[in-house]
N, CA, C and O atoms as a Maestro MAE file, in Angstrom:
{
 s_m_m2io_version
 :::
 2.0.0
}

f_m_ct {
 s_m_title
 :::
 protein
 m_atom[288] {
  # First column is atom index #
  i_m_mmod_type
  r_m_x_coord
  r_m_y_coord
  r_m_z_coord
  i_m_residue_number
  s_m_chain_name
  s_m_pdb_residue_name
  s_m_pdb_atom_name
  i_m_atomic_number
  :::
  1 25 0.854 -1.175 0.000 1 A "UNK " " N  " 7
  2 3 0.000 0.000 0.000 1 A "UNK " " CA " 6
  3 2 0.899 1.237 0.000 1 A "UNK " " C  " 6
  4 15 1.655 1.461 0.945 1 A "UNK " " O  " 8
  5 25 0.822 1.945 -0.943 2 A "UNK " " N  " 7
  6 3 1.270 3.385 -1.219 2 A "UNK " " CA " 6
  7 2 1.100 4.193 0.146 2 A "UNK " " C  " 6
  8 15 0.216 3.984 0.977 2 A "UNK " " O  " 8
  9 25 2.288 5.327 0.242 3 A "UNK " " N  " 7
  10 3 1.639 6.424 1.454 3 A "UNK " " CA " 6
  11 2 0.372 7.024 1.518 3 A "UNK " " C  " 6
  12 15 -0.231 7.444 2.506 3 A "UNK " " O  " 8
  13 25 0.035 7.009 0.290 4 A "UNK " " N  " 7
  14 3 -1.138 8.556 -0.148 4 A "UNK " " CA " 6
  15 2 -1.756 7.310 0.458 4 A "UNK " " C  " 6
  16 15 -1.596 7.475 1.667 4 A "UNK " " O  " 8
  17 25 -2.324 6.247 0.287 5 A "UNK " " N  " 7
  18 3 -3.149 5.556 -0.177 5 A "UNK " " CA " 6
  19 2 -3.253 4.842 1.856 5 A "UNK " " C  " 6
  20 15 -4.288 4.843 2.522 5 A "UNK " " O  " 8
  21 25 -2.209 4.465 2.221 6 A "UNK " " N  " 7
  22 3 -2.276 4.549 4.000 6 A "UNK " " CA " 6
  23 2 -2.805 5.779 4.595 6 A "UNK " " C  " 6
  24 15 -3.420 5.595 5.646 6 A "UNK " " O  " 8
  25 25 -2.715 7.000 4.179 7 A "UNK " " N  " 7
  26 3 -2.710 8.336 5.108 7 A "UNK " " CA " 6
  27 2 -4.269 8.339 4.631 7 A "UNK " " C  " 6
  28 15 -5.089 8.696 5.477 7 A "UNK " " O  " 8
  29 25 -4.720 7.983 3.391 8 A "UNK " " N  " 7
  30 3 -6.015 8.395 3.257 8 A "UNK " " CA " 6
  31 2 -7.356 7.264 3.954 8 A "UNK " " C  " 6
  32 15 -8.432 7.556 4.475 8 A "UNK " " O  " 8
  33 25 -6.722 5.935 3.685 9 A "UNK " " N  " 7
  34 3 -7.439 5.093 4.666 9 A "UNK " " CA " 6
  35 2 -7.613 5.121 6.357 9 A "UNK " " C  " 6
  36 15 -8.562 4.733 7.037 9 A "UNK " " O  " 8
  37 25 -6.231 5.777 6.796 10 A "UNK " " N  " 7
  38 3 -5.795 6.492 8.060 10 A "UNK " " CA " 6
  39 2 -6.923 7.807 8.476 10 A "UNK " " C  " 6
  40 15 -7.315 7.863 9.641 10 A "UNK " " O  " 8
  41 25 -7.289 8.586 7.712 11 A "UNK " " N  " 7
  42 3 -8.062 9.475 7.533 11 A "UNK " " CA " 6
  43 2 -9.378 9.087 7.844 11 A "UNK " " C  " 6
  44 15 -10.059 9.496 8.784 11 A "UNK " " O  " 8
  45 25 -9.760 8.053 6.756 12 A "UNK " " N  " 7
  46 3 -11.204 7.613 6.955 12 A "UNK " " CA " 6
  47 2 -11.648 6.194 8.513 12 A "UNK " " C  " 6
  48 15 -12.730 5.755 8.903 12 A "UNK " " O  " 8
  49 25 -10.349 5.946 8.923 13 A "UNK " " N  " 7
  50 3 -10.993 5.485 9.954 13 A "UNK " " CA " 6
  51 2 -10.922 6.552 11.456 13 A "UNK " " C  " 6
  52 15 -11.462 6.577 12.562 13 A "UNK " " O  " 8
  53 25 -10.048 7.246 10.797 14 A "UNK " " N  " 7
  54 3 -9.944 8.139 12.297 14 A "UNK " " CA " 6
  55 2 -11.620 9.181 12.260 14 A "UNK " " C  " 6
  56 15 -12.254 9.677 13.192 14 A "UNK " " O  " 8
  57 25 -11.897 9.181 10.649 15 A "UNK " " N  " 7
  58 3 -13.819 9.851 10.860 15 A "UNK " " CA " 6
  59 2 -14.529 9.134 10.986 15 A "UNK " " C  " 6
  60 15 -15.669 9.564 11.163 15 A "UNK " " O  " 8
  61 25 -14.323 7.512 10.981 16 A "UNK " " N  " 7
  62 3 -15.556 6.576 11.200 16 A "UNK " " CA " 6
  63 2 -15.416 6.811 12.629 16 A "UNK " " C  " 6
  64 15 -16.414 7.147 13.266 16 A "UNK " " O  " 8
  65 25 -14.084 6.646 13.310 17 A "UNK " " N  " 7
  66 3 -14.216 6.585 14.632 17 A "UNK " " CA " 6
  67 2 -14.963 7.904 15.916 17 A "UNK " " C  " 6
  68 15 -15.447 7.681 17.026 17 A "UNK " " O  " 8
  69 25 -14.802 9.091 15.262 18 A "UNK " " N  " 7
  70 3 -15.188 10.317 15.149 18 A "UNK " " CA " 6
  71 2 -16.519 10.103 15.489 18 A "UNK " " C  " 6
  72 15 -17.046 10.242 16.593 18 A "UNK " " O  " 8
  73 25 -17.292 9.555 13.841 19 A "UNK " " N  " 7
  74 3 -18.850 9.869 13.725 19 A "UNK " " CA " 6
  75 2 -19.196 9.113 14.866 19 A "UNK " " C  " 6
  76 15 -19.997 9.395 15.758 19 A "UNK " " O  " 8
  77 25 -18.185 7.693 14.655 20 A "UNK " " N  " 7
  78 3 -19.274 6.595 15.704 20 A "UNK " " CA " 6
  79 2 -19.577 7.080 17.373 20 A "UNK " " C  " 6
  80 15 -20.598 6.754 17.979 20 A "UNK " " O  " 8
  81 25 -18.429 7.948 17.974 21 A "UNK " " N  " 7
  82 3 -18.884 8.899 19.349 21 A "UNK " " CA " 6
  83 2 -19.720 9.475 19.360 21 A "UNK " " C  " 6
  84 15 -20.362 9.562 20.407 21 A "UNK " " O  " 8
  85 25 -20.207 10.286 17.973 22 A "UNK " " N  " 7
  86 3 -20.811 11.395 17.827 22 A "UNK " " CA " 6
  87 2 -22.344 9.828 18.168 22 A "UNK " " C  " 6
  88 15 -22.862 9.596 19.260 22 A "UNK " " O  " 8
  89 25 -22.613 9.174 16.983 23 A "UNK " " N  " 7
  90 3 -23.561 8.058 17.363 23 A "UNK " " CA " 6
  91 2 -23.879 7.640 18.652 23 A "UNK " " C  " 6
  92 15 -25.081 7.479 18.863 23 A "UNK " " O  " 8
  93 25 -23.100 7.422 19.576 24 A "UNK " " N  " 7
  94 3 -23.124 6.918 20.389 24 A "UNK " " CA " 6
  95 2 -23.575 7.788 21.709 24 A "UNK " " C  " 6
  96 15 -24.170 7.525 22.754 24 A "UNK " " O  " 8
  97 25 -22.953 9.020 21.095 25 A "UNK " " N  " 7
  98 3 -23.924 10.418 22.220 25 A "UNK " " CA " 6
  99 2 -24.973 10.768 21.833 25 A "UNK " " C  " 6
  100 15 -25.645 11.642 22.382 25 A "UNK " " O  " 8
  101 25 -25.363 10.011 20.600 26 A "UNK " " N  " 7
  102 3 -26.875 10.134 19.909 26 A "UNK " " CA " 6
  103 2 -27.982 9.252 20.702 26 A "UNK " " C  " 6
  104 15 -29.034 9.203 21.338 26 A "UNK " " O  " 8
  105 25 -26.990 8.673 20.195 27 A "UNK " " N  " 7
  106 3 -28.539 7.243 21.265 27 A "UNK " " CA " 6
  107 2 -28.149 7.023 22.959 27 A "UNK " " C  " 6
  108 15 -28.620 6.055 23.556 27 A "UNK " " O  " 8
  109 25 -27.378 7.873 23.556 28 A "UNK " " N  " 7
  110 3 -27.760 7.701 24.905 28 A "UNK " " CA " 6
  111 2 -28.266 9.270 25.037 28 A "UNK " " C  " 6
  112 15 -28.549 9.581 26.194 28 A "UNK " " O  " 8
  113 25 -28.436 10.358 24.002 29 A "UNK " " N  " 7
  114 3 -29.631 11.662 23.994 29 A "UNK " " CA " 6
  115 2 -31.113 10.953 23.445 29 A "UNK " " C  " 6
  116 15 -32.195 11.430 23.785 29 A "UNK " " O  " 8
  117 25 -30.994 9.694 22.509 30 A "UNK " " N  " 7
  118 3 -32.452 9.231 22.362 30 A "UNK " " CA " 6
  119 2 -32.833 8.883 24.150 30 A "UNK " " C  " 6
  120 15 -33.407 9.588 24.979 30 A "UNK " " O  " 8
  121 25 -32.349 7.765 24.241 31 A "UNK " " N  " 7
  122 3 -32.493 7.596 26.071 31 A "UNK " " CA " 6
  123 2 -32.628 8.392 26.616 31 A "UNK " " C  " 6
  124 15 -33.782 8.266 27.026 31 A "UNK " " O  " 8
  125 25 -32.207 9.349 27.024 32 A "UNK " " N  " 7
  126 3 -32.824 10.675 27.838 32 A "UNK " " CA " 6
  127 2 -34.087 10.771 27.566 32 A "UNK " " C  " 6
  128 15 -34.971 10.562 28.397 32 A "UNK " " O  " 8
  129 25 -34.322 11.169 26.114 33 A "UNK " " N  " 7
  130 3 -35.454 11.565 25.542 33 A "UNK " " CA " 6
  131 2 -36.482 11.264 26.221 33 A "UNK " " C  " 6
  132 15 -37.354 11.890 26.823 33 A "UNK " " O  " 8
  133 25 -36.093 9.600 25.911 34 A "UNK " " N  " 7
  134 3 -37.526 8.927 26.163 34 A "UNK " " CA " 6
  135 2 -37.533 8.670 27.761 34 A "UNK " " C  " 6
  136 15 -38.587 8.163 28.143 34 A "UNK " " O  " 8
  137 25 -36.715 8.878 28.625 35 A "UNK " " N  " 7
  138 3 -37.141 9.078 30.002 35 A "UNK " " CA " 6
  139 2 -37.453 9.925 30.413 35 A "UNK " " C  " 6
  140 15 -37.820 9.965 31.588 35 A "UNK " " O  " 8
  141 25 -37.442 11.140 29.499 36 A "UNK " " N  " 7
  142 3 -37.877 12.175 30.019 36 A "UNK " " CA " 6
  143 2 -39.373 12.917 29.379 36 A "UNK " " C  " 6
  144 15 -40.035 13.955 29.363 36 A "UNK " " O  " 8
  145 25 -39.308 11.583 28.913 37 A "UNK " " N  " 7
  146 3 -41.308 11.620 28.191 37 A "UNK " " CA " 6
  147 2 -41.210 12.342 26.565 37 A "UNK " " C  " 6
  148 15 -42.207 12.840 26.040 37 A "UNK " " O  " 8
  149 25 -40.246 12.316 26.082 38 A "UNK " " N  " 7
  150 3 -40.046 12.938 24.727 38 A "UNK " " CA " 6
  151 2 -39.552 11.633 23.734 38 A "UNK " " C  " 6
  152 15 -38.901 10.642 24.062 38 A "UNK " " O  " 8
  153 25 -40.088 11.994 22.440 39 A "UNK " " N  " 7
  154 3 -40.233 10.958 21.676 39 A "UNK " " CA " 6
  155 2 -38.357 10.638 21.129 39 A "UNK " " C  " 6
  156 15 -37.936 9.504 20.902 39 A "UNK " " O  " 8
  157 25 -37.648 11.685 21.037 40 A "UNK " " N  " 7
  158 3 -36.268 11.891 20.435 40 A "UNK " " CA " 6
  159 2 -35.875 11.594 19.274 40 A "UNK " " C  " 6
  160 15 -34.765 11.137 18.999 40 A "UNK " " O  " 8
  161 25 -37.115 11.932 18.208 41 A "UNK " " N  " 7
  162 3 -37.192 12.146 17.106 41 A "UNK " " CA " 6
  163 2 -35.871 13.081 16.556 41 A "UNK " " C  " 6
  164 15 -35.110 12.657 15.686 41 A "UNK " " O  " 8
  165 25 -35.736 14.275 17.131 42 A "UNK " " N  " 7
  166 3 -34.359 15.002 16.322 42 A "UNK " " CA " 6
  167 2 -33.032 14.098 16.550 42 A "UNK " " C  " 6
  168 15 -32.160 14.056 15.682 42 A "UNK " " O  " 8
  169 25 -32.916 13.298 17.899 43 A "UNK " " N  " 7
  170 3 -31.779 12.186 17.878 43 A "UNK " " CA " 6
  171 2 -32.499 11.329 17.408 43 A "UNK " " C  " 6
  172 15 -31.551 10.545 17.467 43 A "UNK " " O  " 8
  173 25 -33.418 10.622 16.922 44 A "UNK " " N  " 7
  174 3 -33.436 9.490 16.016 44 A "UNK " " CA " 6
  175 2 -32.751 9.819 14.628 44 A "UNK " " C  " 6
  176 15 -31.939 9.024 14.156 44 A "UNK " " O  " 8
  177 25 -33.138 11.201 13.861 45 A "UNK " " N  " 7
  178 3 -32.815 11.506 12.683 45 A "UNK " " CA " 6
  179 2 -30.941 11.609 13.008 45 A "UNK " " C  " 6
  180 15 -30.093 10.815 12.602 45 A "UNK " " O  " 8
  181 25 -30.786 12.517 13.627 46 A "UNK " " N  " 7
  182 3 -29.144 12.232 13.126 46 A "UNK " " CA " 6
  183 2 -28.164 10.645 13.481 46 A "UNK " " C  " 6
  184 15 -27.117 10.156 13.057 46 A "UNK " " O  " 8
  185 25 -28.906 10.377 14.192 47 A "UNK " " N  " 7
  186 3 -28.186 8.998 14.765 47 A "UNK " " CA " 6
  187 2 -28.845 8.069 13.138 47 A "UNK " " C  " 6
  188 15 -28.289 6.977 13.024 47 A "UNK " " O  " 8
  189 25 -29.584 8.288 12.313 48 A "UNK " " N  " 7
  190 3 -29.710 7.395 11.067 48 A "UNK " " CA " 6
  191 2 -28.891 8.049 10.093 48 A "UNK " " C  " 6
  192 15 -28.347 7.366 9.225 48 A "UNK " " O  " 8
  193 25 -28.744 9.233 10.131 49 A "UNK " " N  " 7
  194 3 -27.846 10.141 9.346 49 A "UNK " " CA " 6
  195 2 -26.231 9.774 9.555 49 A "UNK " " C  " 6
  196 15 -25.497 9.578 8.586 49 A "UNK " " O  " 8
  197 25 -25.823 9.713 10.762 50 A "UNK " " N  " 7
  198 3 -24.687 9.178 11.221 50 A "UNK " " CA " 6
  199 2 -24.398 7.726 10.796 50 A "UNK " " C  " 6
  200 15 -23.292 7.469 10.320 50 A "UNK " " O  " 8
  201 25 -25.531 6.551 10.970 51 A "UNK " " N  " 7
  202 3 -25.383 5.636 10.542 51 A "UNK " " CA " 6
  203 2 -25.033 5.173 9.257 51 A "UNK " " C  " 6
  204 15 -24.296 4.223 8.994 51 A "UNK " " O  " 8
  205 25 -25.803 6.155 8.242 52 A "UNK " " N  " 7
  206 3 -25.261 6.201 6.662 52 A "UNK " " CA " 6
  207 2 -24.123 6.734 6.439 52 A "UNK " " C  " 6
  208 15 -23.265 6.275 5.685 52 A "UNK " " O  " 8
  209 25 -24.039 7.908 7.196 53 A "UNK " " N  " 7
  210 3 -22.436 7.929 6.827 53 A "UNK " " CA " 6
  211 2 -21.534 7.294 7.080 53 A "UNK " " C  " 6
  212 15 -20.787 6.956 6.161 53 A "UNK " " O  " 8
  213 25 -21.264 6.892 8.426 54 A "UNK " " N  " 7
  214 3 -20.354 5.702 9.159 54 A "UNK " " CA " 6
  215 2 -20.117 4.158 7.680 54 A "UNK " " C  " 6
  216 15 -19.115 3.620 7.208 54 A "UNK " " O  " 8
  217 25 -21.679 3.975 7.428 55 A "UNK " " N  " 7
  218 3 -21.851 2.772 6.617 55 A "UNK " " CA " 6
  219 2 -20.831 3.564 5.151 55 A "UNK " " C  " 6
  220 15 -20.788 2.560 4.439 55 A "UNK " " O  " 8
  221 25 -20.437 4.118 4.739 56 A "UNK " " N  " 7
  222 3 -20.251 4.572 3.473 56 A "UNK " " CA " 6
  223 2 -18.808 4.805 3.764 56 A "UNK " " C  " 6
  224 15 -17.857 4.476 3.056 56 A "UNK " " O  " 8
  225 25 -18.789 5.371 4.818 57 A "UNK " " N  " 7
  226 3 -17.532 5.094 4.722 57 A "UNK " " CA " 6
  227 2 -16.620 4.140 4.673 57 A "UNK " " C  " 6
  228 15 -15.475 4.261 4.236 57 A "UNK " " O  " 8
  229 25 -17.312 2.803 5.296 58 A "UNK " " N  " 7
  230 3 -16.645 1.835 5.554 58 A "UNK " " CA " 6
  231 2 -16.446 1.338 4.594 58 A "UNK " " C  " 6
  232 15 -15.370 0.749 4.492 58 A "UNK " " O  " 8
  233 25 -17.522 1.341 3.276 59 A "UNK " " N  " 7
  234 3 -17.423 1.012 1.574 59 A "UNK " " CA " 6
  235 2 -16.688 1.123 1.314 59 A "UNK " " C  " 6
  236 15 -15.986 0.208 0.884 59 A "UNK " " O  " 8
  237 25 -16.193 2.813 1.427 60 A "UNK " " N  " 7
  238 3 -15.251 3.635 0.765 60 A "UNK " " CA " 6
  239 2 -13.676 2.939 1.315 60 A "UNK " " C  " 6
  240 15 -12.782 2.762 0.488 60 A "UNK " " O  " 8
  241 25 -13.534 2.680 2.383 61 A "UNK " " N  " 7
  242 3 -12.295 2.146 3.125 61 A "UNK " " CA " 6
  243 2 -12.023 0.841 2.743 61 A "UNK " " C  " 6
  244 15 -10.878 0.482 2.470 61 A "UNK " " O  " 8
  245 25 -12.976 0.108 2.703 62 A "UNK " " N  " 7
  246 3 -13.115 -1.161 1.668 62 A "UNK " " CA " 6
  247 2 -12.486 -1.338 0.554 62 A "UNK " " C  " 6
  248 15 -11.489 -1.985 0.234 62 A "UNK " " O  " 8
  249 25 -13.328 -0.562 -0.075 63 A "UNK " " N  " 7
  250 3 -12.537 -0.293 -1.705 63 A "UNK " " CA " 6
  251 2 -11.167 -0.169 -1.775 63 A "UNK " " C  " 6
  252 15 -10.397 -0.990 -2.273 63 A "UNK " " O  " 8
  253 25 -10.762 1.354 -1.031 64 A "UNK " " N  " 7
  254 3 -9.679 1.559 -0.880 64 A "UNK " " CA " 6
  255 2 -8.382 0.219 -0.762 64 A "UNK " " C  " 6
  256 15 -7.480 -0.025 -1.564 64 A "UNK " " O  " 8
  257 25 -8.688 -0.410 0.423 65 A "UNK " " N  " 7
  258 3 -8.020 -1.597 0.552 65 A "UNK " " CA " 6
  259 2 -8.255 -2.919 -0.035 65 A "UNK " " C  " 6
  260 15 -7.574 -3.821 0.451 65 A "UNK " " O  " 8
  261 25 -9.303 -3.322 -1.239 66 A "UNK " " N  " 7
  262 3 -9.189 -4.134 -2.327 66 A "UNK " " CA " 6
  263 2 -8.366 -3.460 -3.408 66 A "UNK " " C  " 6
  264 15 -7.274 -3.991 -3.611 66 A "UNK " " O  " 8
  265 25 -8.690 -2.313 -4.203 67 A "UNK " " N  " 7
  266 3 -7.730 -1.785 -5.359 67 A "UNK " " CA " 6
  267 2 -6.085 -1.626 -4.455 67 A "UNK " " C  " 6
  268 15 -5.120 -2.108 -5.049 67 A "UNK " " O  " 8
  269 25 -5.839 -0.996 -3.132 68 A "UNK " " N  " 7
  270 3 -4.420 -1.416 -2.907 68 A "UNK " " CA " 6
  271 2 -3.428 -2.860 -3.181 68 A "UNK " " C  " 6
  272 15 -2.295 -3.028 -3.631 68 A "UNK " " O  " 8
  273 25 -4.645 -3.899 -2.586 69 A "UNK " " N  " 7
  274 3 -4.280 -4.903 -2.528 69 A "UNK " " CA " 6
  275 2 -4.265 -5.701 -3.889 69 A "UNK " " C  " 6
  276 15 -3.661 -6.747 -4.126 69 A "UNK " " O  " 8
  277 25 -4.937 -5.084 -4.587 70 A "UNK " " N  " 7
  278 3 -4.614 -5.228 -6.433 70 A "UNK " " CA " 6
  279 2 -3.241 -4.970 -6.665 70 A "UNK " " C  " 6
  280 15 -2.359 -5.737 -7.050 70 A "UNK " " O  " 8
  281 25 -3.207 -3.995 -6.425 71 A "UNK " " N  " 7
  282 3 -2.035 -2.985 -7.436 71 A "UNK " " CA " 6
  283 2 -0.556 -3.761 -6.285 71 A "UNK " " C  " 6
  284 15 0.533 -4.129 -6.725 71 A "UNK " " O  " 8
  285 25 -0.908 -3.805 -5.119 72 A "UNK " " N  " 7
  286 3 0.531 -4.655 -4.748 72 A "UNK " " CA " 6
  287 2 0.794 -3.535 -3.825 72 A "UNK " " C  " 6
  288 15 1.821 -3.523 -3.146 72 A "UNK " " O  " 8
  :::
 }
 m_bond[287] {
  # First column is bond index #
  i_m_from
  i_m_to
  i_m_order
  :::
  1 1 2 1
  2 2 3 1
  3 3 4 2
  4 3 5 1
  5 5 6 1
  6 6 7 1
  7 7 8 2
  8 7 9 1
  9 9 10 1
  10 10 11 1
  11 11 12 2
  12 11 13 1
  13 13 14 1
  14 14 15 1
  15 15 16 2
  16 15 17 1
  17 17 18 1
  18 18 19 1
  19 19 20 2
  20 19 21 1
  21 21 22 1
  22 22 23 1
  23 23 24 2
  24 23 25 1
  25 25 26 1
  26 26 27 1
  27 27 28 2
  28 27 29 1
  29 29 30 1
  30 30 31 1
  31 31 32 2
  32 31 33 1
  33 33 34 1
  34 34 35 1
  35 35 36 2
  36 35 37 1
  37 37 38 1
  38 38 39 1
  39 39 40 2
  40 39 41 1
  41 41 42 1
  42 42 43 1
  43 43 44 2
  44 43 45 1
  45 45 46 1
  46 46 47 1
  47 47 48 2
  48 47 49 1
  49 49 50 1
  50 50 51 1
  51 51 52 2
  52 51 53 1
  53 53 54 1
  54 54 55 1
  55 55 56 2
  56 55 57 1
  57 57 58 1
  58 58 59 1
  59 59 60 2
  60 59 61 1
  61 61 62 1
  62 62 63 1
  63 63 64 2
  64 63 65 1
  65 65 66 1
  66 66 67 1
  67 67 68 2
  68 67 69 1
  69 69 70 1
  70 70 71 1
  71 71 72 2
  72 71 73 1
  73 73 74 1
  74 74 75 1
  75 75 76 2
  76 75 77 1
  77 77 78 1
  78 78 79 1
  79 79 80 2
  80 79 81 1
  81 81 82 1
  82 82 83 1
  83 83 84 2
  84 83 85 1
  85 85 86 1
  86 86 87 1
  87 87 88 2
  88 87 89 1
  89 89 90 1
  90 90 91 1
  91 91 92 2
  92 91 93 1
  93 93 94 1
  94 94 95 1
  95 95 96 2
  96 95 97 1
  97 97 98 1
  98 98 99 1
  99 99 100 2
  100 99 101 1
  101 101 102 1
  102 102 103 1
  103 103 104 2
  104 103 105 1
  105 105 106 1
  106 106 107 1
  107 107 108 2
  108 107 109 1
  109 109 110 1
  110 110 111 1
  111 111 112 2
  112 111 113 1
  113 113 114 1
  114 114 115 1
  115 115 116 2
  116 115 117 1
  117 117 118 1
  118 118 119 1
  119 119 120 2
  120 119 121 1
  121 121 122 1
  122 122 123 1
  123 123 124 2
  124 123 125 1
  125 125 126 1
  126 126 127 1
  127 127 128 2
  128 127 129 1
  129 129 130 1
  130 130 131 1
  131 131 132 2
  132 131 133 1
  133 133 134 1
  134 134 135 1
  135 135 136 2
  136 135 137 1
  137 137 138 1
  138 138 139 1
  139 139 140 2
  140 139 141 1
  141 141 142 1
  142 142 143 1
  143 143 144 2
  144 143 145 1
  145 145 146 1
  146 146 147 1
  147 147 148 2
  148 147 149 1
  149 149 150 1
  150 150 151 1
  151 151 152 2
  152 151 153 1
  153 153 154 1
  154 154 155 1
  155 155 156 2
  156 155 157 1
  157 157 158 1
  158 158 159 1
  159 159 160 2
  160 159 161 1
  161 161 162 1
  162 162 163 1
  163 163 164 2
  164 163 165 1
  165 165 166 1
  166 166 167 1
  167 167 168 2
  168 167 169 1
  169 169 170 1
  170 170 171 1
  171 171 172 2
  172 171 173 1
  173 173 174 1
  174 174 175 1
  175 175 176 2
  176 175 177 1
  177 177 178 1
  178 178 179 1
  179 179 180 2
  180 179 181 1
  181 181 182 1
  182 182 183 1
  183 183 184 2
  184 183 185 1
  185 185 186 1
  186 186 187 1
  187 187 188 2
  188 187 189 1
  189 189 190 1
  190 190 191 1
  191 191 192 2
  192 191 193 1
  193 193 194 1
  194 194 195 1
  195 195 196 2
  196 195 197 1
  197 197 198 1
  198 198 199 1
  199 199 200 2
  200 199 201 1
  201 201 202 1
  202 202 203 1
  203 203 204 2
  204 203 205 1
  205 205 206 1
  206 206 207 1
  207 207 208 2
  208 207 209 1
  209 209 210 1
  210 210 211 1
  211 211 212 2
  212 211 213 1
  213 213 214 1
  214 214 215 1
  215 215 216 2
  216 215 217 1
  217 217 218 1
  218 218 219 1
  219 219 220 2
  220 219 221 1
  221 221 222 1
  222 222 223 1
  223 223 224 2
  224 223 225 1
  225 225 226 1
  226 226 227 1
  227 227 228 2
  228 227 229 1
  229 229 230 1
  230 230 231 1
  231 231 232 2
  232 231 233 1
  233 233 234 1
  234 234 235 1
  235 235 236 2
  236 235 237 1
  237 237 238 1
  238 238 239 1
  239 239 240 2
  240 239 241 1
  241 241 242 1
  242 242 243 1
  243 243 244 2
  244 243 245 1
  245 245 246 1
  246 246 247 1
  247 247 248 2
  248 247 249 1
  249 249 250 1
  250 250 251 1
  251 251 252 2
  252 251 253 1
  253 253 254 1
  254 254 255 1
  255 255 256 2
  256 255 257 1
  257 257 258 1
  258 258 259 1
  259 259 260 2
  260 259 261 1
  261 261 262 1
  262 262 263 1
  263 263 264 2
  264 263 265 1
  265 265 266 1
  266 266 267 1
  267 267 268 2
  268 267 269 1
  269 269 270 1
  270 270 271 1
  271 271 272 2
  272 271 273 1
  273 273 274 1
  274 274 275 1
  275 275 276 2
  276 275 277 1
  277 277 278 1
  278 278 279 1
  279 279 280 2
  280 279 281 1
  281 281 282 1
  282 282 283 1
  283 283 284 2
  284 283 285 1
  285 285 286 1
  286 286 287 1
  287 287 288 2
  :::
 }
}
């Protein structure tokens, strides 16, 4: 695997790891929510928003490391 090609996979897991906190302070603000008698509809939406991105990225990091592992 090339540098560019480490620093940029390096990149995308250090934002999966990122979003997934950000997720994870999502759904223990849904929990609040709902103990506190609120539905947590605005944390349901970004915690699915987060989830697609997280998921896409991981594609993207995927890829990345099949065409490396092509090319040698």
């Amino acid at each position: 695997m090339n540098a560019t090609a480490k620093a940029k996979l390096a990149e995308i897991e250090r934002r999966i790891d990122e979003l997934t906190a950000l997720l994870v302070r999502s759904l223990d603000d849904i929990a609040e929510a709902e103990r506190q008698g609120d539905d947590g509809t605005p944390h349901l939406r970004r915690s699915l928003v987060l989830q697609g991105t997280i998921s896409a990225l991981h594609g993207e990091a995927d890829g990345l490391r099949r065409a490396m592992t092509k090319t040698g």
